[in-house]
Every structure is written in C-alpha cells, then in structure tokens.
RODO-610087 format. One record per residue (C-alpha): residue in one letter; x, y, z. Coordinates in steps of 0.5 Angstrom, whole numbers, padded with zeros to 4 digits, always signed. Example, Ala and Ser with C-alpha at 12.3 -4.5 7.8 and 13.67 -1.06 7.14 Angstrom:
A+0025-0009+0016
S+0027-0002+0014
This chain:
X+0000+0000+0000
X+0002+0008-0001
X+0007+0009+0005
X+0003+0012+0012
X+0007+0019+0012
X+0003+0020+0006
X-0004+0017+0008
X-0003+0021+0014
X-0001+0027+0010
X-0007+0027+0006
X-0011+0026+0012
X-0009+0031+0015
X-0010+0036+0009
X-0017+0034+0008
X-0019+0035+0015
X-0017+0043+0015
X-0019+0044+0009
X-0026+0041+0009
X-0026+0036+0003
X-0027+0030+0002
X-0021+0026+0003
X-0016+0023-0002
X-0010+0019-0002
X-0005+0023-0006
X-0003+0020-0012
X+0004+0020-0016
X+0004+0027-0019
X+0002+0030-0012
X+0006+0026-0007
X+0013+0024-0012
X+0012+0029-0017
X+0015+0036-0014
X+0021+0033-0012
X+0022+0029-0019
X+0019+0035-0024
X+0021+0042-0025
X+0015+0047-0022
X+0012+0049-0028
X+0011+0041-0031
X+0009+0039-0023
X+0004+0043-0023
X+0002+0041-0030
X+0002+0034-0029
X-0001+0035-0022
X-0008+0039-0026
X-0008+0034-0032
X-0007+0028-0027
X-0014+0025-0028
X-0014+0024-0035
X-0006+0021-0036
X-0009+0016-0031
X-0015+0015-0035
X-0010+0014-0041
X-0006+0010-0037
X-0012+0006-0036
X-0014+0006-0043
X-0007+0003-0046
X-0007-0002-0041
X-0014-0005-0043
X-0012-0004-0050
X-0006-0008-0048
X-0010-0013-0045
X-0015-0014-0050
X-0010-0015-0056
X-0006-0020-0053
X-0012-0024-0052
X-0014-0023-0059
X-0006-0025-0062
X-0006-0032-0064
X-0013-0034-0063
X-0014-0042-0062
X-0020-0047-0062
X-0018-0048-0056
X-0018-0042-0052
X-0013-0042-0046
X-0011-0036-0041
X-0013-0029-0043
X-0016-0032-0050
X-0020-0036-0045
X-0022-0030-0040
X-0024-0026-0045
X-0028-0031-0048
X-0032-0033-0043
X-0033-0025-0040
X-0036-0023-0047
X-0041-0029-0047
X-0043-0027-0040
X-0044-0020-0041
X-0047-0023-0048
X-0052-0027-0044
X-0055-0021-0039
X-0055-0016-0044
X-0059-0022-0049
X-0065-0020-0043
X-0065-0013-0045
X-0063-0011-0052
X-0066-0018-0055
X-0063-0019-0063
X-0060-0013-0062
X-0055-0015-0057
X-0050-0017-0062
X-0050-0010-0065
X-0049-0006-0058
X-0044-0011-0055
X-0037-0008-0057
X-0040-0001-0055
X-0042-0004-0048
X-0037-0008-0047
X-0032-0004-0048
X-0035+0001-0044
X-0036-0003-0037
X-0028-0006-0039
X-0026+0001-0039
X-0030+0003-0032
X-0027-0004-0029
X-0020-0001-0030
X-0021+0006-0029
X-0025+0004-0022
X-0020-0001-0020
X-0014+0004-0021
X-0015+0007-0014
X-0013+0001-0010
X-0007+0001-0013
X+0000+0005-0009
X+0000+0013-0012
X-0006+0012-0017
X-0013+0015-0017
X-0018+0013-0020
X-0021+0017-0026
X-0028+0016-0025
X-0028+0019-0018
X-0027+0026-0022
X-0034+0028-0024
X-0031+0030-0031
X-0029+0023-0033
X-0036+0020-0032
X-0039+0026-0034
X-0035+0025-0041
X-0037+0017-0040
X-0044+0019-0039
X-0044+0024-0045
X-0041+0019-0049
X-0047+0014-0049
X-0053+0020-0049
X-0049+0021-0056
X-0049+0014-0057
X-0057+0014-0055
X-0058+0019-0060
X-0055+0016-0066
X-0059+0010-0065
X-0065+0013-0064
X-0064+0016-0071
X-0062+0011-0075
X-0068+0007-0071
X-0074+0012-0073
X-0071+0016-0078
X-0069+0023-0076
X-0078+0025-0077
X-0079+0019-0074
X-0075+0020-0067
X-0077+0027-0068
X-0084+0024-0067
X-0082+0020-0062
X-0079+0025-0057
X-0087+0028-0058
X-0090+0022-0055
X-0091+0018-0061
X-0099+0022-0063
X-0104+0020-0066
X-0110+0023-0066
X-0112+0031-0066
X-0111+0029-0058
X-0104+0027-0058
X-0102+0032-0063
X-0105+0036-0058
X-0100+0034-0052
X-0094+0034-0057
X-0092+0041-0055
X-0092+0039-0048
X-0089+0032-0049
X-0084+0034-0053
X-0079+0038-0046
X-0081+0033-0042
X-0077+0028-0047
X-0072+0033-0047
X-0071+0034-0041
X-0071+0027-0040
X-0066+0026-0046
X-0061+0030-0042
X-0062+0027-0035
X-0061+0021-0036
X-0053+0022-0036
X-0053+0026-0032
X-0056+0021-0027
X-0050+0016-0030
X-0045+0021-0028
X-0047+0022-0021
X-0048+0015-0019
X-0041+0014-0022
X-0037+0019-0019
X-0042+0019-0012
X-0039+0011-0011
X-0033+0012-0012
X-0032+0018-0010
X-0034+0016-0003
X-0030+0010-0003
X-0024+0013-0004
X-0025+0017+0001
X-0028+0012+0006
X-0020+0008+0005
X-0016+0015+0006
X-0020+0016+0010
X-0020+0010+0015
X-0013+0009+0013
X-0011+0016+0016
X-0014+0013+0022
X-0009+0007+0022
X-0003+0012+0022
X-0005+0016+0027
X-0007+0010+0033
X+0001+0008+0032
X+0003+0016+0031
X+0004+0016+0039
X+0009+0011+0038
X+0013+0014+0032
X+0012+0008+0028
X+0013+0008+0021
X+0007+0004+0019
X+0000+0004+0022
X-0005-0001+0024
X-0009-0003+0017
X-0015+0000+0019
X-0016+0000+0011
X-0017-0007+0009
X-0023-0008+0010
X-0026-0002+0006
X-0020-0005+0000
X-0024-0011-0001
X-0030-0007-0001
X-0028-0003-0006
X-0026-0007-0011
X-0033-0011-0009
X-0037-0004-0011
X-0032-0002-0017
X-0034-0009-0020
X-0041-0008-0019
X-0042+0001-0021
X-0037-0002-0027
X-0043-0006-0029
X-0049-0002-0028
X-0047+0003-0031
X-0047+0000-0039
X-0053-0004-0036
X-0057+0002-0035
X-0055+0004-0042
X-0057-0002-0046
X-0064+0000-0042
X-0064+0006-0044
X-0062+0004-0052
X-0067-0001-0051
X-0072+0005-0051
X-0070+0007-0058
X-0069+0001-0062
X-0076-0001-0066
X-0080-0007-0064
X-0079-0014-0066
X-0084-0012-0072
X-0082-0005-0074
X-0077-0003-0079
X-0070-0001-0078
X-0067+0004-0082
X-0060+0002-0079
C-alpha cells in the first residue's frame, strides 16, 4: 500500500480544508520532488486524465494480447476474455433481445473501461479516474450521443422527432406534442446526468472512506512513531474492489435499458 506518512498527510490536509479525503497519488506526492515547478503543476492539474489514458492503454494491452494468436481451444486470456464477453452477451441478451450483437462491442468495451479505471484507485500512487466528475461525465455524454445516433438510425431523423413527441396519434395526441416534447427532452438530457452522478458518487465515496480510515490506521500508532499504521483500510480495500466491479457493471446495463427504448420493436422497421 501507499507509505503511511503519505496517507497520513492526505488525512490530514483533508480534514482542514473540509474536502472529501483522498489518497495522493504520484503526481502530487513524488511529483515535486522529480519534475520542474512548472510540469509538476501541469501534470498534477492533468493527473485524472493521464490516469485515464494509463487505463485505457492498458485495456488495450489486455484485449489485444487475448485477441493475438487465437486458438480453437481457448486458454489464458484468450479463455478470460471469451468467457467475460459470453456472459455480458447473456445478460444484456434479456434487455436488448436481437439486437444485442449489434451493442455488445460498444457496451462491452465500455464496462472494461470503467472496471479498470475503477480499480485503479486501489493501486499505490494511482487514483482512480472515475472518482472525478469530468470523467464520468465524459462517459455519460458519450453514451447520450450513442443513444441519439441510434435512435436516428432506429426511427429516421422524422420518426425520432415524432417519438420525442410521444408518438401522437389523433387530434389529442397531436395536441399533448408541445408538452410531451421538453418532458422527452428534459428526460433525454437527465439520463446521463444521473449516470454520471451515480459514477463519481460511488467512487468517489469509496475512495474517500479508504484514505480516510487508513489516515486513522497511522495516527493510532503516531504515538509510537511507527513508520506504519494498524491497517484499518483493509476491509474497505475489498469493499472497494467488490463495489467497483458491480458500479462497472451498471452503469453500461443502464445504458442498454435506455438503448432498448429506442430500438424498433421486434415487428417494425429499422432504418439501420
């Protein structure tokens, strides 16, 4: 784990300036003493998002070395990855029905993403990128743009417009349009809002609660000067990487609910 000086010292800081604690991470803890002012500063403000990309290579890594040299027999990360894409393919096969094929790249590589990004926190000197409200937030506009496309391609650019109106038919329903059409909206626009904030609140408060315990780990042996501190952490460690896992998954299950809604039914026509 992180040295205790340093959880301590995050502790610490957090507590005087009434922010949610936070364990540092490299850029701020190591970052100083190895970097010119000027680039310490930089990478310190752009740490999130060069944790992101860390993350993002490193998934890439992953998933191209269980797609080199691809076996009839599957085995080792051929065999994990396989088995992970059956499985999401099983789940999201309730939702999105024959269209889940079609999704399953997308939402896939979007819940990898997340694993990794959420995970990241519990290694020494990381952070993870979802516990920042950008990144999430980024995720989040990503899928309502996804959303969008698909519903465009669904219905037809008319068609969609027409369903954001209620779908009226009838002198009522045309009627209710101008009213039906900002509640759509509005709802359109909320959904990954509220994706986002789930994100980032989980996170968020997980990372917090681990920094926060283990600052309270230190200071129970500080009276002893002991270079380490009772590992009050732990338990939260494993709660953490439990939680992570399960916020990675909602948050693309939620997504295929809400492409669901703008896919045609099983006897209309797709303009895709």
């Amino acid at each position: 784990m992180i040295p205790s000086f340093l959880a301590f010292q995050a502790v610490g800081t957090g507590a005087e300036h009434g922010v949610p604690v936070e364990l540092p991470d490299f850029f701020s803890a190591v970052g100083p003493g190895l970097f010119p002012p000027g680039l310490a500063s930089f990478l310190d403000a752009w740490a999130v998002n060069i944790f992101a990309l860390a993350c993002l290579f490193a998934l890439a890594a992953v998933l191209l070395r269980g797609a080199a040299g691809q076996k009839d027999v599957p085995r080792g990360i051929q065999n994990a990855v396989e088995a992970l894409v059956e499985w999401f393919q099983g789940v999201l096969g309730e939702i999105l029905g024959r269209h889940t094929d079609r999704f399953i790249p997308f939402l896939g590589t979007l819940f990898l993403f997340i694993v990794f990004m959420n995970l990241a926190g519990l290694i020494p000197l990381f952070r993870a990128p979802t516990s920042q409200f950008e990144i999430t937030l980024s995720l989040a506009i990503v899928v309502f743009l996804y959303i969008q496309a698909t519903a465009v391609r669904s219905f037809g650019l008319r068609g969609y417009l027409k369903h954001l109106m209620g779908s009226p038919e009838g002198l009522v329903g045309w009627l209710l349009a101008p009213m039906m059409l900002p509640i759509h909206l509005v709802s359109e626009i909320a959904r990954p809002f509220s994706l986002a904030l789930r994100l980032f609140g989980n996170v968020m408060g997980e990372d917090a609660l681990i920094a926060a315990f283990t600052g309270l780990g230190v200071m129970a042996l500080g009276f002893f000067d002991s270079p380490v501190g009772l590992p009050l952490g732990l338990p939260f460690i494993f709660l953490a990487l439990l939680f992570g896992m399960i916020q990675a998954f909602v948050f693309p299950l939620l997504s295929a609910v809400y492409i669901s809604q703008v896919l045609p039914s099983e006897g209309d026509h797709c303009h895709a």
